[in-house]
CHARMM internal coordinates of N, CA and C (Angstrom, degrees):
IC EDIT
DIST 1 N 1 CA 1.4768
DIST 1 CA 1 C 1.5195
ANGL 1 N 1 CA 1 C 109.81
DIST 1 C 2 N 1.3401
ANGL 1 CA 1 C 2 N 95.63
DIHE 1 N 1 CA 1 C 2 N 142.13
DIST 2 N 2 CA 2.0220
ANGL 1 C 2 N 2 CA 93.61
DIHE 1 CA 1 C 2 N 2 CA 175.24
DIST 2 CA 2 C 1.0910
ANGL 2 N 2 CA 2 C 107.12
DIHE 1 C 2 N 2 CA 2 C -118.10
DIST 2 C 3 N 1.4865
ANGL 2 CA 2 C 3 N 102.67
DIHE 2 N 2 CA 2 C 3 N 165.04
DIST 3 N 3 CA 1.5463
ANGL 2 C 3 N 3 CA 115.68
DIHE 2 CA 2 C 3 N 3 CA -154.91
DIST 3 CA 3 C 1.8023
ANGL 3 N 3 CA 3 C 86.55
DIHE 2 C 3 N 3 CA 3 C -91.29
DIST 3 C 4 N 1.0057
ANGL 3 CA 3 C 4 N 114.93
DIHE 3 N 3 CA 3 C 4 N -48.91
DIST 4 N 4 CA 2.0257
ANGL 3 C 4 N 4 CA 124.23
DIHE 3 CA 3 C 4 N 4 CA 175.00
DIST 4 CA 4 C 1.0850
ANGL 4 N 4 CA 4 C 137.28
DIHE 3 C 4 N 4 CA 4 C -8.29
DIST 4 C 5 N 1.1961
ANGL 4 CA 4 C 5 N 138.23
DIHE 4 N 4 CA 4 C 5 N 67.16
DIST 5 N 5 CA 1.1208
ANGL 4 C 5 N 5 CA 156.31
DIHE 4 CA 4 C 5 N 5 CA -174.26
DIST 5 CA 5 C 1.7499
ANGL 5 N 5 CA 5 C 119.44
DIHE 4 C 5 N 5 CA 5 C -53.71
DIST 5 C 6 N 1.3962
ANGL 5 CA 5 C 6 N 141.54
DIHE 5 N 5 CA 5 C 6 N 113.98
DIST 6 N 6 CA 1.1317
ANGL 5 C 6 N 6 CA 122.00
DIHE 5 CA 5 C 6 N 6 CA 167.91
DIST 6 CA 6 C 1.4626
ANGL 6 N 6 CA 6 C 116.58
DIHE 5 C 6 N 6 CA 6 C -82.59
DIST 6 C 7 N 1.3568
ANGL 6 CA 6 C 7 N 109.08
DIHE 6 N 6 CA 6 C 7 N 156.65
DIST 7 N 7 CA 1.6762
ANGL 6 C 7 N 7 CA 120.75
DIHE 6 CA 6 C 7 N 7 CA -163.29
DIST 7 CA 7 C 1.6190
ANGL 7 N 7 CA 7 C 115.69
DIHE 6 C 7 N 7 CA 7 C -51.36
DIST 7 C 8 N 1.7323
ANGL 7 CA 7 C 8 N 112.59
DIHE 7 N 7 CA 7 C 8 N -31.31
DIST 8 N 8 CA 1.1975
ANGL 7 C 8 N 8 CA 103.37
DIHE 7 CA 7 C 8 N 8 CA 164.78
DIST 8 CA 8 C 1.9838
ANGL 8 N 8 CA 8 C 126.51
DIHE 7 C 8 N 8 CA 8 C -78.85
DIST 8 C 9 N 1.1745
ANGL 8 CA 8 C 9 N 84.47
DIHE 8 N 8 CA 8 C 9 N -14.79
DIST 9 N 9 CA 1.6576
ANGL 8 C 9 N 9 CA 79.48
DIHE 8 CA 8 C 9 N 9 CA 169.26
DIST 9 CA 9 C 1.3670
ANGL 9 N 9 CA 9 C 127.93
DIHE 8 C 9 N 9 CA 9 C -107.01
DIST 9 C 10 N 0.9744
ANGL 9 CA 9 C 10 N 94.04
DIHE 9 N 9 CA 9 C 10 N 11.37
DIST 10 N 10 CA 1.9019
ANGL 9 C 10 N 10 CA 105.36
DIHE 9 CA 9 C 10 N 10 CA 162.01
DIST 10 CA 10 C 1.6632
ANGL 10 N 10 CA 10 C 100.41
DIHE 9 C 10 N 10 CA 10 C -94.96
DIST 10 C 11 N 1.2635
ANGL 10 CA 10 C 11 N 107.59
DIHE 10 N 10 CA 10 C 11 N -61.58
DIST 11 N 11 CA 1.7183
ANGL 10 C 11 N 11 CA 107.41
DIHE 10 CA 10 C 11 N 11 CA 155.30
DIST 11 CA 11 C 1.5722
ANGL 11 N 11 CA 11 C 118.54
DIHE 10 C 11 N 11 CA 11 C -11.13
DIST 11 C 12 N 1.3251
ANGL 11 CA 11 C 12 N 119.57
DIHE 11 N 11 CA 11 C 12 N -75.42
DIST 12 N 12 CA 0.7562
ANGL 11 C 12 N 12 CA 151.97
DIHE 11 CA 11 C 12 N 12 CA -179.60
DIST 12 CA 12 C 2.0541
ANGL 12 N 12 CA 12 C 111.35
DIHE 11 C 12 N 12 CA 12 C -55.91
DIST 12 C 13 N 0.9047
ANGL 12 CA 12 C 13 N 108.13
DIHE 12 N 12 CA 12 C 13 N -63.93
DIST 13 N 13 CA 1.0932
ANGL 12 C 13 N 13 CA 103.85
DIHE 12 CA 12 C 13 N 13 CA 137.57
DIST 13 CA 13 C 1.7887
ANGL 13 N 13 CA 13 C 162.16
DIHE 12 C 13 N 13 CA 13 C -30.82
DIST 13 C 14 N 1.3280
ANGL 13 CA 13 C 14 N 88.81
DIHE 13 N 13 CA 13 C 14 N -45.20
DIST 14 N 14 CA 1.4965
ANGL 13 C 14 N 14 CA 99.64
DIHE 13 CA 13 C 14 N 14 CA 163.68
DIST 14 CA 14 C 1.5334
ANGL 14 N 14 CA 14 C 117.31
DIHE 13 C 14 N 14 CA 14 C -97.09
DIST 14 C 15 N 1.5510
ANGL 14 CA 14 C 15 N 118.25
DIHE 14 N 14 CA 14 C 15 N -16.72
DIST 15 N 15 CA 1.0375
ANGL 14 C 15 N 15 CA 111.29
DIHE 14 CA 14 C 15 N 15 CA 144.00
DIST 15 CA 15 C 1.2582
ANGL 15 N 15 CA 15 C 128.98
DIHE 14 C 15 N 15 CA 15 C -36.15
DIST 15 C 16 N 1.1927
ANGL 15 CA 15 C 16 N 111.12
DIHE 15 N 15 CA 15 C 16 N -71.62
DIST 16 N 16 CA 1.5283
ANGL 15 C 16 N 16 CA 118.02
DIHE 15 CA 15 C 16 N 16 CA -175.51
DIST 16 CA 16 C 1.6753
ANGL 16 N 16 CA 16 C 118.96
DIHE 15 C 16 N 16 CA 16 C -48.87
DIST 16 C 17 N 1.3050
ANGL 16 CA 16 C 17 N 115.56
DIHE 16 N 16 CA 16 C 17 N -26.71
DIST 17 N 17 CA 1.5321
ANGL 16 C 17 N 17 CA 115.82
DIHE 16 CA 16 C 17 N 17 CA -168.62
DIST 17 CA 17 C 1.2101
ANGL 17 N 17 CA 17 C 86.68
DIHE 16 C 17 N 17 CA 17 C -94.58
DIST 17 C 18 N 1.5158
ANGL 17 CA 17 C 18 N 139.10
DIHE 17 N 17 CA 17 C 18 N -30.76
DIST 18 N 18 CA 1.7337
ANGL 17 C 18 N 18 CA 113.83
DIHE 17 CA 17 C 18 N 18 CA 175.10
DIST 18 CA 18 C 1.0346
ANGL 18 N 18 CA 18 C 124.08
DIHE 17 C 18 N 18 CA 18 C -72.67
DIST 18 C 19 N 2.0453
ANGL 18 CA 18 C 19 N 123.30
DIHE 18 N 18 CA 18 C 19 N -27.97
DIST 19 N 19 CA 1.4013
ANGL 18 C 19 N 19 CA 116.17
DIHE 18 CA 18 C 19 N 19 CA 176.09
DIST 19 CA 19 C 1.6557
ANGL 19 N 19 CA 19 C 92.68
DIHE 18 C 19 N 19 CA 19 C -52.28
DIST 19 C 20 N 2.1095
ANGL 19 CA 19 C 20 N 118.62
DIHE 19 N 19 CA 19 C 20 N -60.00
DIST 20 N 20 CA 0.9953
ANGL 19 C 20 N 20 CA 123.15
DIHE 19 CA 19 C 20 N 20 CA -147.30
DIST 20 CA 20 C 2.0741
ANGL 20 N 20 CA 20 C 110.21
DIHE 19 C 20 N 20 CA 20 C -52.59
DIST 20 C 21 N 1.1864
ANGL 20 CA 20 C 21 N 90.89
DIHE 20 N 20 CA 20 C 21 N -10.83
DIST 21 N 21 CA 1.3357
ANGL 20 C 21 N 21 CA 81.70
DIHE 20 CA 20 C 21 N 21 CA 164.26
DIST 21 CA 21 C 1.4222
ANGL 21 N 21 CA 21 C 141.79
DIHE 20 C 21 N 21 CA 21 C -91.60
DIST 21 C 22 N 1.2144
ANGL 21 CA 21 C 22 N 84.25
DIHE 21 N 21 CA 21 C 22 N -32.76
DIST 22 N 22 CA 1.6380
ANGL 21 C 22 N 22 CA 104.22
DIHE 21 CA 21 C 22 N 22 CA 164.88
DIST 22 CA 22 C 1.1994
ANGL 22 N 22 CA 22 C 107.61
DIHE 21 C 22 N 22 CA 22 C -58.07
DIST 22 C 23 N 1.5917
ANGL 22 CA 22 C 23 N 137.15
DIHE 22 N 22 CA 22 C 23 N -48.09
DIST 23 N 23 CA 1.0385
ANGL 22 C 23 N 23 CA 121.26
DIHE 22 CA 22 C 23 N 23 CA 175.42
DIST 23 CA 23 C 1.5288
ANGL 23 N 23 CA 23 C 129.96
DIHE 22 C 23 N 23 CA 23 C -46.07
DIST 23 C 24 N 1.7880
ANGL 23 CA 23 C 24 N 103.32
DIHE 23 N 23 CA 23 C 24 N -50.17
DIST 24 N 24 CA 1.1752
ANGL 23 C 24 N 24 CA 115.42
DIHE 23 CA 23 C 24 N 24 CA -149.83
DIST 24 CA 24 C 1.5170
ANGL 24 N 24 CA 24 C 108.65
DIHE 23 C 24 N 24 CA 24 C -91.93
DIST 24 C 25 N 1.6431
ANGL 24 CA 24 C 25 N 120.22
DIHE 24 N 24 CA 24 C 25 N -15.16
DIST 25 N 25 CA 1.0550
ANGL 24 C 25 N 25 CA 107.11
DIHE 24 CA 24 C 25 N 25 CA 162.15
DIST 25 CA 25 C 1.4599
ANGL 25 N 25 CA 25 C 147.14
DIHE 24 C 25 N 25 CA 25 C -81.16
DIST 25 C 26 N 2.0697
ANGL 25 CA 25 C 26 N 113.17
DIHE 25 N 25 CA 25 C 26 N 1.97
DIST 26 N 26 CA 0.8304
ANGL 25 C 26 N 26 CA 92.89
DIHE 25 CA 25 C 26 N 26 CA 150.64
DIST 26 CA 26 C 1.6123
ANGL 26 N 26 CA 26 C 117.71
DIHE 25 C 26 N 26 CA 26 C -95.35
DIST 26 C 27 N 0.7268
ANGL 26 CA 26 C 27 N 128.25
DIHE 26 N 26 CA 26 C 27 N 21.86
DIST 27 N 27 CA 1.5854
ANGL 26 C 27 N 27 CA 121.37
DIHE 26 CA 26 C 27 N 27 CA -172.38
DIST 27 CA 27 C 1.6639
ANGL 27 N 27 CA 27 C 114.38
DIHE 26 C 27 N 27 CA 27 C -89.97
DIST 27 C 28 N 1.9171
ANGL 27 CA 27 C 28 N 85.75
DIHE 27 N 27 CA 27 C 28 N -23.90
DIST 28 N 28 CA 1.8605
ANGL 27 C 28 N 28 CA 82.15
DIHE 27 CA 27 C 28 N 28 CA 165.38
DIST 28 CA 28 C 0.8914
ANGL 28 N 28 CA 28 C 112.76
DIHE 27 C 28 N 28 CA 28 C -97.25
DIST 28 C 29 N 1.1971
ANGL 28 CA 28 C 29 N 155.33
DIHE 28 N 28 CA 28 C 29 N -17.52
DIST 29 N 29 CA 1.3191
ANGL 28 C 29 N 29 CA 169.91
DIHE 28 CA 28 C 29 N 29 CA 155.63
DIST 29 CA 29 C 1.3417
ANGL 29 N 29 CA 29 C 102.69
DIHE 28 C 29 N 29 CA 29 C -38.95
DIST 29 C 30 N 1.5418
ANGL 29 CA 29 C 30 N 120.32
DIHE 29 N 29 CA 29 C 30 N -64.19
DIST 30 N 30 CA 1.7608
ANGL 29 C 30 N 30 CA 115.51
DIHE 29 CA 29 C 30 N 30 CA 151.93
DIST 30 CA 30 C 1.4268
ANGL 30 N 30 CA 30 C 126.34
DIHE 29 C 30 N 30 CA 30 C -29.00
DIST 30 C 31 N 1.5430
ANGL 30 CA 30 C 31 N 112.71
DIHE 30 N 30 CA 30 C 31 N -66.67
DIST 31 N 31 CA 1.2364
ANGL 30 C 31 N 31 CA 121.82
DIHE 30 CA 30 C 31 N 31 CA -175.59
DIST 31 CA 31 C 1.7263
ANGL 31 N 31 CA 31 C 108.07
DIHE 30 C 31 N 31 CA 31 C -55.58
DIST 31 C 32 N 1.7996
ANGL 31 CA 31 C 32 N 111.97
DIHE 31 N 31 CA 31 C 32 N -56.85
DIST 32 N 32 CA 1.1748
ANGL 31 C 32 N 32 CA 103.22
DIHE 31 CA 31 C 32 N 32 CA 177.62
DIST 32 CA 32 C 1.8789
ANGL 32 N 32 CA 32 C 130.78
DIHE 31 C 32 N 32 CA 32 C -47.22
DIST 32 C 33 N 1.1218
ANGL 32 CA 32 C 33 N 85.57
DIHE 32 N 32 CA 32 C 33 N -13.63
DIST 33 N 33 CA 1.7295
ANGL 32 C 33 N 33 CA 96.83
DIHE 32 CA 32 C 33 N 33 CA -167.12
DIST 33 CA 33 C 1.0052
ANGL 33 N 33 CA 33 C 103.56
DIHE 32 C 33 N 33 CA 33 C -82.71
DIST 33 C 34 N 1.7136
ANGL 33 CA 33 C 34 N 112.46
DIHE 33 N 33 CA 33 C 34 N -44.21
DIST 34 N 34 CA 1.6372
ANGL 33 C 34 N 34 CA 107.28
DIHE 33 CA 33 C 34 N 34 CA -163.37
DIST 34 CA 34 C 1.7046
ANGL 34 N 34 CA 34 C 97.74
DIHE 33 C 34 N 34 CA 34 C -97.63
DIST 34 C 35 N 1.0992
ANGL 34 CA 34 C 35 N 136.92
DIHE 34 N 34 CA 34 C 35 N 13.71
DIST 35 N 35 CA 1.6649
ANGL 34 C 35 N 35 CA 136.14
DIHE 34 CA 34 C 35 N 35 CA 158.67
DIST 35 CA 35 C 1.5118
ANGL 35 N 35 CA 35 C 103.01
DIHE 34 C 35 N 35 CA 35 C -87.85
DIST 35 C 36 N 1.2699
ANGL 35 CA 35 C 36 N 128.61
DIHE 35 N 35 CA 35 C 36 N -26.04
DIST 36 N 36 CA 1.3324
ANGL 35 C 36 N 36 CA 128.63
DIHE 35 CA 35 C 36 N 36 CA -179.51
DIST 36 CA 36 C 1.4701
ANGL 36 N 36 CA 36 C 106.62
DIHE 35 C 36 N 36 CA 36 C -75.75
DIST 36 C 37 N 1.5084
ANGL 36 CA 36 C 37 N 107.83
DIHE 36 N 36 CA 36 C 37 N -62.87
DIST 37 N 37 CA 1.5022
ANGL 36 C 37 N 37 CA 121.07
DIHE 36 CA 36 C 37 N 37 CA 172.97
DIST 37 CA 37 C 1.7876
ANGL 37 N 37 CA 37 C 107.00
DIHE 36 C 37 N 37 CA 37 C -33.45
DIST 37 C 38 N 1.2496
ANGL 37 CA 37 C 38 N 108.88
DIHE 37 N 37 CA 37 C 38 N -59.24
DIST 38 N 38 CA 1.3264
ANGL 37 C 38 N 38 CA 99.96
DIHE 37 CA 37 C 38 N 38 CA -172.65
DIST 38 CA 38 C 1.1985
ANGL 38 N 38 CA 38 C 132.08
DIHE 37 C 38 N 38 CA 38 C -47.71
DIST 38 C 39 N 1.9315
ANGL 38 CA 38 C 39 N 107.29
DIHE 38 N 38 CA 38 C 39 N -64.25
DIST 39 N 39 CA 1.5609
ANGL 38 C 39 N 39 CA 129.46
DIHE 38 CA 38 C 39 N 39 CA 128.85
DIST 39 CA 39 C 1.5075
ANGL 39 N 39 CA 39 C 117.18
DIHE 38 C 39 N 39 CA 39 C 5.41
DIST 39 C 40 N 1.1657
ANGL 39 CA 39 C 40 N 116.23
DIHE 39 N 39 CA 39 C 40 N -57.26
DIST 40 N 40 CA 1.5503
ANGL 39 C 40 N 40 CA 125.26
DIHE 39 CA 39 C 40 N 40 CA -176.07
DIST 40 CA 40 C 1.4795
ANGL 40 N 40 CA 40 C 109.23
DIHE 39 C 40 N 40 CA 40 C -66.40
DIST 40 C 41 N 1.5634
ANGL 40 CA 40 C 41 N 98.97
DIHE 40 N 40 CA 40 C 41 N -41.44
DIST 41 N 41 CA 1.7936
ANGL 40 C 41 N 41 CA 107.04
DIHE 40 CA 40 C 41 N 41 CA -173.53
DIST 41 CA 41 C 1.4355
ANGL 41 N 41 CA 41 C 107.01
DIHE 40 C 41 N 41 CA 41 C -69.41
DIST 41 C 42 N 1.4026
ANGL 41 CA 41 C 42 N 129.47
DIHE 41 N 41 CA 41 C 42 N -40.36
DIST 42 N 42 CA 1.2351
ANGL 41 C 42 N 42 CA 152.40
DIHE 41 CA 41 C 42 N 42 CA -173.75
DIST 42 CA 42 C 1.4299
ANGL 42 N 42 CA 42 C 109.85
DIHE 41 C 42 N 42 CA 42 C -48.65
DIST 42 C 43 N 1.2777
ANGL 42 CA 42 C 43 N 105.06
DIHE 42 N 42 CA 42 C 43 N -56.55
DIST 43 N 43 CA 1.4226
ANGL 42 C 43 N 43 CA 104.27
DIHE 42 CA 42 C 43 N 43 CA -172.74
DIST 43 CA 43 C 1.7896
ANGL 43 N 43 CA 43 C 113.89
DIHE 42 C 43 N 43 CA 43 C -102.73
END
COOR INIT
IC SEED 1 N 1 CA 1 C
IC BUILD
């Protein structure tokens, strides 16, 4: 197996990790909010 990537699938690739970011940063941003929120109630 090779490690070798052609240019469209690295392409292709980094696509994916920028949607995947887009996704994932708000979802921690959610999570962070509502562990704080709670936190807040707590004390």
């Amino acid at each position: 197996m090779n490690n070798w990537m052609t240019p469209e699938e690295m392409a292709r690739k980094r696509d994916f990790r920028k949607k995947l970011m887009y996704v994932a940063i708000p979802i921690i941003g959610a999570v962070l909010g509502s562990i704080i929120g709670i936190l807040s109630q707590m004390l």
